[in-house]
C-alpha atoms as one frame of an Amber mdcrd trajectory, in Angstrom:
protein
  -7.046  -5.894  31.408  -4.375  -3.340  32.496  -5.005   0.281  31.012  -3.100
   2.942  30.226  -3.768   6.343  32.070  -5.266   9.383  30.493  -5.384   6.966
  27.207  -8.253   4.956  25.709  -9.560   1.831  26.659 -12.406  -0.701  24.246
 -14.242  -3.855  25.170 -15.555  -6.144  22.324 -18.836  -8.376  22.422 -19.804
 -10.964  20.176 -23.494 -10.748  19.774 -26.107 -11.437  17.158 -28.030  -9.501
  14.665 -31.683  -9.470  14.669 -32.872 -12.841  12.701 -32.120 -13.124   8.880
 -30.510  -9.569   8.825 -27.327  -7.415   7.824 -25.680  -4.121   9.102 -27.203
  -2.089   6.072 -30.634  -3.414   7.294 -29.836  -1.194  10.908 -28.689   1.918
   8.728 -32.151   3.634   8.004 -32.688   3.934  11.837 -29.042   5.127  12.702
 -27.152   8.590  12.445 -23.501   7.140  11.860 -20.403   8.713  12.138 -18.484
   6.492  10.310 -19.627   3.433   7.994 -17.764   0.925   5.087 -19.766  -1.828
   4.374 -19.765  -4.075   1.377 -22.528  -6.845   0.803 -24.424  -5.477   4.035
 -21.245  -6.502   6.138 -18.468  -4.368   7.844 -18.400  -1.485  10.103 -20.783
   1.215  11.164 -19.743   3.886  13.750 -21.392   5.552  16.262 -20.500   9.100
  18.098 -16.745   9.487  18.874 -14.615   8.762  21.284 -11.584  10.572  19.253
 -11.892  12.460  16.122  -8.260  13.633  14.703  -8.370  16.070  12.084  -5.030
  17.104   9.649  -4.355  19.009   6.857  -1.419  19.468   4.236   1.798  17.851
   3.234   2.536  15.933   6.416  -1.702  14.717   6.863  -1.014  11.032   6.189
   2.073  11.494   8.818   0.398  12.775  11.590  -2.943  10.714  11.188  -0.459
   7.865  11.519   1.288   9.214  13.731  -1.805   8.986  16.021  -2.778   5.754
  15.379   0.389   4.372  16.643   0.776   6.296  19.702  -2.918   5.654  20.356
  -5.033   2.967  18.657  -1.732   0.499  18.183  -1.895   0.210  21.971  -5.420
  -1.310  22.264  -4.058  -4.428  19.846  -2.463  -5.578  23.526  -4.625  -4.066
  26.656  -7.922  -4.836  24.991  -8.614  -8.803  24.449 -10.697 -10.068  21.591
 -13.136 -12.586  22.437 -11.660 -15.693  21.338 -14.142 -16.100  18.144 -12.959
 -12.501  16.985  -9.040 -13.249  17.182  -7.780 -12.996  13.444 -11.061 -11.488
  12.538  -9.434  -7.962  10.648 -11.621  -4.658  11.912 -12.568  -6.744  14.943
 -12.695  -4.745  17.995 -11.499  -0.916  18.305 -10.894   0.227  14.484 -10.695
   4.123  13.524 -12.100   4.959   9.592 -10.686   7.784   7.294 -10.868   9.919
   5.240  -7.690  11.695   3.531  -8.186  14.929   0.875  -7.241  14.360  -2.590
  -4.660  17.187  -2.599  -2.158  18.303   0.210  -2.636  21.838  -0.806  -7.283
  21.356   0.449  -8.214  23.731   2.424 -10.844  20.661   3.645  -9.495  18.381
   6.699  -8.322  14.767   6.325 -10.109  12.945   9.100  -9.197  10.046  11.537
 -12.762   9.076  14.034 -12.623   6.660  16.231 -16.451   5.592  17.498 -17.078
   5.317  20.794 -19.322   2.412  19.643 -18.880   0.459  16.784 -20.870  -2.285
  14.999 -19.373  -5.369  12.884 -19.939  -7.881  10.913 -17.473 -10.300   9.189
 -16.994 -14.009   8.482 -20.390 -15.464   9.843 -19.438 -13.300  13.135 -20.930
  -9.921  14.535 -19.858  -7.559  17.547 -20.319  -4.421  18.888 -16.726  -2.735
  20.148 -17.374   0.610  23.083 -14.170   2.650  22.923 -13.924   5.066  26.110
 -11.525   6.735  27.630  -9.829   5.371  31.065 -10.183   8.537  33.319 -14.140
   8.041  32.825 -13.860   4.126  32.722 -12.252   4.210  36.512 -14.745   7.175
  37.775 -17.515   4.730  36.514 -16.159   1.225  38.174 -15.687   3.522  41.694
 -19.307   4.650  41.553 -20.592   1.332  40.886 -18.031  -1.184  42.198 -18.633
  -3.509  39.895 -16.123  -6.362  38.832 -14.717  -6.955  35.981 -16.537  -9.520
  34.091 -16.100 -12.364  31.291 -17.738 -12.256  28.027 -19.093 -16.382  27.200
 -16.116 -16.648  25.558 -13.487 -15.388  27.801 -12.281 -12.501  26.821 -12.524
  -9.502  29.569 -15.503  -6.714  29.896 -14.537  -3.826  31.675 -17.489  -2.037
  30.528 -20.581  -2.322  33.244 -23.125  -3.260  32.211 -25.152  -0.166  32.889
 -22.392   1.964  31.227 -22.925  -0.268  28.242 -26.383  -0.089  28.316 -26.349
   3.211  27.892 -24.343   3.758  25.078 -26.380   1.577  23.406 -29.366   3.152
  24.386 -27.622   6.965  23.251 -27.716   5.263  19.842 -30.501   3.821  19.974
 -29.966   0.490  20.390 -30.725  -2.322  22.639 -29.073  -5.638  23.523 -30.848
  -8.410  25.195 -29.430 -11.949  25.815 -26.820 -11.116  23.038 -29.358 -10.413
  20.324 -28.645  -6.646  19.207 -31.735  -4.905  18.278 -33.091  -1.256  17.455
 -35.365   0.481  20.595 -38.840   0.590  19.844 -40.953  -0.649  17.159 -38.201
   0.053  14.299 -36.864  -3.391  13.791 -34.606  -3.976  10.093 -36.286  -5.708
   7.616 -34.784  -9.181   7.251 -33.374  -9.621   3.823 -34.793  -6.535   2.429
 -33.146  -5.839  -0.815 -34.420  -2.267  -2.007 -33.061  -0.704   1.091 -36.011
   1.377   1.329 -38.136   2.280   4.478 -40.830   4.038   5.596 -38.455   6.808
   6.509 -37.652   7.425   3.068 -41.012   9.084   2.576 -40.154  11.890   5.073
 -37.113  12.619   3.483 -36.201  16.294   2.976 -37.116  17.349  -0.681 -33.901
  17.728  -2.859 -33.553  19.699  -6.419 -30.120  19.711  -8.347 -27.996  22.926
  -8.976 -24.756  23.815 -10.838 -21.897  23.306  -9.403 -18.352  25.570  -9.384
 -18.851  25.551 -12.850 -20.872  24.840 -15.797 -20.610  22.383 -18.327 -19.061
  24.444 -20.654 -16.709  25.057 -18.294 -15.573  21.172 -18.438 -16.165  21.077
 -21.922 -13.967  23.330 -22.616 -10.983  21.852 -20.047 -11.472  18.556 -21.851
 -10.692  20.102 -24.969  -7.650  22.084 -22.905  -6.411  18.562 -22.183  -6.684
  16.217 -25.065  -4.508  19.249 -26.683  -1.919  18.973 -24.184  -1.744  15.188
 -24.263  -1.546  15.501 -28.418   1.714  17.901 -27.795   2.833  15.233 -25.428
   2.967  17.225 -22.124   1.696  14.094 -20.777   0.077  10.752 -21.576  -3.339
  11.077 -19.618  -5.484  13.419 -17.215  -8.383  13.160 -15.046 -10.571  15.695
 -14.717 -13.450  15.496 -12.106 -16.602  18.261 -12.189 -19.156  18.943  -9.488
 -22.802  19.680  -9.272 -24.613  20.330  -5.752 -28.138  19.005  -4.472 -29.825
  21.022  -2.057 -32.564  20.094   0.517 -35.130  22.055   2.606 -33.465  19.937
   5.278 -30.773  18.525   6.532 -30.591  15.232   5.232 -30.718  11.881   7.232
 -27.520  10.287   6.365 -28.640   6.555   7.738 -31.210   6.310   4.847 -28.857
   7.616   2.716 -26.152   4.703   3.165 -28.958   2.403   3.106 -30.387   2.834
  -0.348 -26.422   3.095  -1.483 -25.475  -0.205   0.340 -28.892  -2.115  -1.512
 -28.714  -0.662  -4.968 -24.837  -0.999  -5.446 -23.838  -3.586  -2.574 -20.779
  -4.910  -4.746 -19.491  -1.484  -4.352 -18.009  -0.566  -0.464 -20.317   2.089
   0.704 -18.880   4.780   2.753 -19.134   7.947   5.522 -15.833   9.241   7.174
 -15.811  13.121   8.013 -17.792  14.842   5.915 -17.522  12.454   2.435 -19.929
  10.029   1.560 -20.805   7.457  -1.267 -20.352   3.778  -2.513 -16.678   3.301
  -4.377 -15.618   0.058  -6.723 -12.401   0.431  -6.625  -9.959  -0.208  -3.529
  -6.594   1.472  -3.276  -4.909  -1.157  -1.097  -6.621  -3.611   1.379  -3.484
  -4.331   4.056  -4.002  -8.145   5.880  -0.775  -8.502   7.942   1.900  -8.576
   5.437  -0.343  -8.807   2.217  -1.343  -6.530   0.316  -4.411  -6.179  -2.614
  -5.514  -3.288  -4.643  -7.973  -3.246  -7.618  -7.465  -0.260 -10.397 -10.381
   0.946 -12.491 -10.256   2.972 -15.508 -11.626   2.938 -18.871 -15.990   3.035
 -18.694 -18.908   3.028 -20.750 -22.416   3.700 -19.467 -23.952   0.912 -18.086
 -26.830   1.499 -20.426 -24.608   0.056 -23.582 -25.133  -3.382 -22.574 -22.734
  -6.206 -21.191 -21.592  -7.630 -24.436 -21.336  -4.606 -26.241 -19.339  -2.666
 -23.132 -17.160  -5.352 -23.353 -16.273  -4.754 -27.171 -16.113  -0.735 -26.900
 -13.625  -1.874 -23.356 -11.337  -4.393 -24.423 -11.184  -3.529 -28.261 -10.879
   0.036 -28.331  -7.131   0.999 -27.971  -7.978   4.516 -26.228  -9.808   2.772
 -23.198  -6.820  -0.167 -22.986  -4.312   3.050 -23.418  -6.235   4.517 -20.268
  -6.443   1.130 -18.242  -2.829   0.566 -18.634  -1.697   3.743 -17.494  -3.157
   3.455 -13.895  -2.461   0.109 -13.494   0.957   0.449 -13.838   0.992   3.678
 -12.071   0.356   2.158  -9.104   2.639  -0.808  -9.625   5.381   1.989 -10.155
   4.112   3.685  -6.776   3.906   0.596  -4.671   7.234  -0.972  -5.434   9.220
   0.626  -3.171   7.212  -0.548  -0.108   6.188  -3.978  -1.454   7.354  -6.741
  -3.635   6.133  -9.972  -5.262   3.651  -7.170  -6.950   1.597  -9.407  -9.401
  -1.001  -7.620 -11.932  -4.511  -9.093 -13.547  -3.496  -9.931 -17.642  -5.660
  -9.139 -19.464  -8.266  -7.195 -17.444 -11.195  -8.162 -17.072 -14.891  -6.160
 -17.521 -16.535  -5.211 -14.336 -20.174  -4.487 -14.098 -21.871  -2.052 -12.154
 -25.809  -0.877 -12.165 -24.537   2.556 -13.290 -21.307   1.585 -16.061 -18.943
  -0.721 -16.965 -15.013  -0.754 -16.151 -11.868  -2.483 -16.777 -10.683  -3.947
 -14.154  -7.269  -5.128 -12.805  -6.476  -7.071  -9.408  -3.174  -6.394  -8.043
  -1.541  -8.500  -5.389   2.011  -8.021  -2.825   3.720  -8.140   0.022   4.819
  -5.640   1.709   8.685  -4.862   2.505   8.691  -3.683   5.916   6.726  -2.462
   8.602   5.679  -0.203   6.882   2.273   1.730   8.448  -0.899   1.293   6.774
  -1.424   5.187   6.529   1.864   5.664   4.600   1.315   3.263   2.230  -1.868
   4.398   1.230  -0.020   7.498   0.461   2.298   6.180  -1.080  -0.137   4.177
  -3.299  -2.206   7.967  -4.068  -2.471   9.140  -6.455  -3.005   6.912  -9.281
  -2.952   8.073 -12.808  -6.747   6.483 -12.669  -7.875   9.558 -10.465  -4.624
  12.051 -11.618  -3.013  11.178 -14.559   0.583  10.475 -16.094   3.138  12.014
 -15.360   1.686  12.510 -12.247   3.711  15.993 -11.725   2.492  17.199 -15.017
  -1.068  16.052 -14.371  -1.326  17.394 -10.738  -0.285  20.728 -12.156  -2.422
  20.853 -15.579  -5.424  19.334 -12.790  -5.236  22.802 -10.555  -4.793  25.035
 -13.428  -8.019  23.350 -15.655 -10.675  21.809 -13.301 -10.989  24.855 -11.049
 -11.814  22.799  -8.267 -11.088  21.941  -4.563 -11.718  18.348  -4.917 -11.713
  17.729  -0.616 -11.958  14.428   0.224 -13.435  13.540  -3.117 -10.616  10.812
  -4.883  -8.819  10.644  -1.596  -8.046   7.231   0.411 -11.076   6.522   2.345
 -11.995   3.301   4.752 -10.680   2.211   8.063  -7.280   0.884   9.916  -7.892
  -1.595  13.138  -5.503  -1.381  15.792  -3.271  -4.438  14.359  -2.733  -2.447
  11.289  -5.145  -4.360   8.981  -6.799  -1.450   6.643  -8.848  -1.206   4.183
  -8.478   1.856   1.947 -10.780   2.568  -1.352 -10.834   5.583  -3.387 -13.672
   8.230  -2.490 -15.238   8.286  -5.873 -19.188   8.203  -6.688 -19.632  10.086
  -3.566 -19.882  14.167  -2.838 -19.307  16.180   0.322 -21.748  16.885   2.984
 -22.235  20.707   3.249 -23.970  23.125   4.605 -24.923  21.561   7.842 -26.155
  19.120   5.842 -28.417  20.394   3.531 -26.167  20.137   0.616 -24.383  17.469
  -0.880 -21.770  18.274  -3.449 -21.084  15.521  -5.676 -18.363  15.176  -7.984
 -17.361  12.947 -10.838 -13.736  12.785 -13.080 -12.983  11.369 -16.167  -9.470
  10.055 -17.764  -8.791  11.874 -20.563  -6.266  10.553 -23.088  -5.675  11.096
 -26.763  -8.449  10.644 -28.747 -11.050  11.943 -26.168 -14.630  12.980 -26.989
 -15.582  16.015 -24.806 -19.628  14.956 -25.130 -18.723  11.512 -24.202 -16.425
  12.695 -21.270 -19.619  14.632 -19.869 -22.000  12.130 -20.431 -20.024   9.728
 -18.600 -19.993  11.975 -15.615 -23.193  11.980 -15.237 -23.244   8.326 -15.678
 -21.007   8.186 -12.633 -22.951  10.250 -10.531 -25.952   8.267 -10.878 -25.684
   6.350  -7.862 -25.419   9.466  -5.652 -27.728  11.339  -7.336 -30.530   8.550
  -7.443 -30.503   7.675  -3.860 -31.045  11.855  -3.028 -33.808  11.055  -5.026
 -32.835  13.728  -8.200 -32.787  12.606 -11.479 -29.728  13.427 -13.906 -30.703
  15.475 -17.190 -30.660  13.219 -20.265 -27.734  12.447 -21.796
């Protein structure tokens, strides 16, 4: 494999998983960096080999700006094993996360792992990223060749070197079988992704947030009286509470119980955001391109058959569904075509609520980076509102918030430009070197809103986070 100088350089393995078990099942014994998983397959980082940081107007520009002058590269100097090829998020793959507003004062992040586990399409691998200067120290200490993984492509990691990068993460690989060090193997097939870990966890209590509720009452009420003196159609307005631990908290465990109790959602960790989103901004595969837009909910509590009456009957939650669907129809258009929405939408469950749901399906125009069109997919009137001027400016002014990474793009871009990015919602912001998490949770207002409802269903959205920190949300 030729590398560049002074650049990076990855080598991809096809192994196997301990028997019977999934990614999520190594997460309780891990300390990630970066993880997007979705029915206990993906990715899961470990460490960093780069981690790009970027804030304000130009952050989408200059994370891809990286990516193309350094990730791109690896698509050609770093072979696939021949099982892998076509495989998206096979071998070296950095995941994001982007702020919700260009004027944060929290950084958009772009990580790279310097080891990083995956599973797709019956296949799993582990991918070490390093960087050359190192690599050729390394192979002139120990003069070793370069060798041939079983099915051909090239390993210009040594063994040893590899060995212990595994071993830094604790981690083990033996005849091709990847396995934890030491007596901590994953439970095949568990489904309650709870361990014996979980029972050592820090103790966690819940605390207000930048505001209180009457605080969001009251903005609710600010906005359902701009919408009825039509200064806009609809706007989303997202509150935040904070738990606190007497410890920092183990984020592995975390992801775990978030990838079992809500594995049709794509659990997440990229910088400092965490959580488990249903809804995907746009998924890029080569020239085609996917999105799904939720909006419009009722608690999960109501029922299936009776969410679906109060979703597809009840004009104010259609009204609200509409709105970001189209949004980002309008939004994507001038970077894709053939743009094809779900009619009618259809009711998605989730343990926590119920939401409309619309598929949306393209191709894109031109080359057009991954990074840039998730920005220019963001953001939807399903986290903003519509107009999205109007609603950006009426957000600032009544939620009182910096929202960070919270409703940004989140997920991960491989180095042939396949991405997927979802929307950071159900999630909060690791704080406080870890001992806080700050979770937030937004609501579409639209004529016609309730305020009670709108902060009962906020809670009802922050169930997922707050049950797997182990606090339980005040009755609603």
């Amino acid at each position: 494999m030729t590398a560049l100088p002074g650049s990076l350089d990855a080598t991809t393995l096809v192994v196997d998983l301990p028997g019977g078990s999934s990614l999520a099942d190594l997460l309780p014994a891990l300390e990630p960096s970066a993880v997007w998983l979705l029915r206990g397959e993906g990715l899961i980082g470990l460490g960093a080999a780069a981690h790009i940081r970027a804030r304000g107007a130009e952050r989408f520009a200059e994370l891809a700006q990286w990516h193309a002058q350094h990730l791109a590269p690896l698509a050609e100097t770093s072979t696939l094993p021949a099982s892998l090829v076509g495989i998206p998020g096979a071998g070296p793959v950095a995941l994001t996360s982007i702020t919700y507003s260009s004027a944060s004062a929290a950084d958009s992040h772009l990580i790279l792992p310097e080891l990083i586990l995956g599973s797709a399409e019956g296949k799993a691998w582990i991918t070490a990223v390093l960087r050359v200067p190192a690599w050729d120290e390394d192979l002139e200490e120990t003069d070793e060749p370069v060798a041939q993984t079983d099915d051909g492509a090239a390993q210009v990691l040594s063994p040893r070197r590899l060995d212990a990068l595994l071993a830094k993460h604790g981690l083990q690989l033996n005849a091709g079988r990847l396995s934890l060090i030491g007596p901590g193997q994953p439970a095949a097939g568990k489904r309650d992704g709870r361990t014996a870990e979980d029972s050592s966890r820090p103790a966690t209590s819940l605390i207000q947030g930048s505001h209180s509720e009457q605080h969001y009452l009251r903005a609710v009420r600010a906005a359902v009286d701009a919408i009825e003196h039509r200064r806009l159609e609809k706007l989303v307005l997202a509150r935040d509470v904070v738990v606190a631990a007497d410890a920092p908290l183990p984020t592995g465990p975390l992801l775990a119980s978030l990838a079992a109790d809500y594995a049709d959602c794509w659990t997440y960790l990229a910088g400092d955001v965490l959580g488990a989103t249903p809804e995907m901004l746009v998924k890029i595969r080569g020239q085609d391109l996917s999105a799904r837009v939720l909006a419009g909910t009722v608690d999960g509590r109501a029922g299936l058959q009776r969410a679906r009456t109060l979703l597809l009957e009840d004009p104010k939650q259609r009204d609200e569904h509409r709105l970001a669907a189209q949004s980002l129809l309008d939004q994507l258009a001038p970077v894709a075509h053939q743009l094809h929405a779900q009619d009618p939408p259809a009711v998605l469950e989730l343990p926590n609520v119920f939401h409309l749901s619309t598929d949306v399906t393209g191709r894109l125009t031109a080359e057009t980076p991954a990074l840039l069109v998730a920005e220019r997919a963001h953001p939807t009137a399903a986290i903003c509102g519509t107009p999205t001027a109007t609603a950006a400016e009426l957000i600032s002014t009544l939620e009182g918030l910096d929202r960070g990474a919270f409703s940004g793009p989140v997920g991960w871009i491989d180095a042939q430009g396949n991405a997927d990015f979802g929307i950071a919602l159900r999630g909060g912001i690791i704080q406080e070197q870890g001992t806080q998490v700050r979770l937030y949770a937004g609501c579409g207002i639209v004529a016609g809103s309730v305020p009670e409802e709108e902060l009962a269903e906020t809670w009802a959205k922050m169930r997922p986070m707050l049950g797997a920190l182990g606090v339980l949300p005040p009755l609603t």
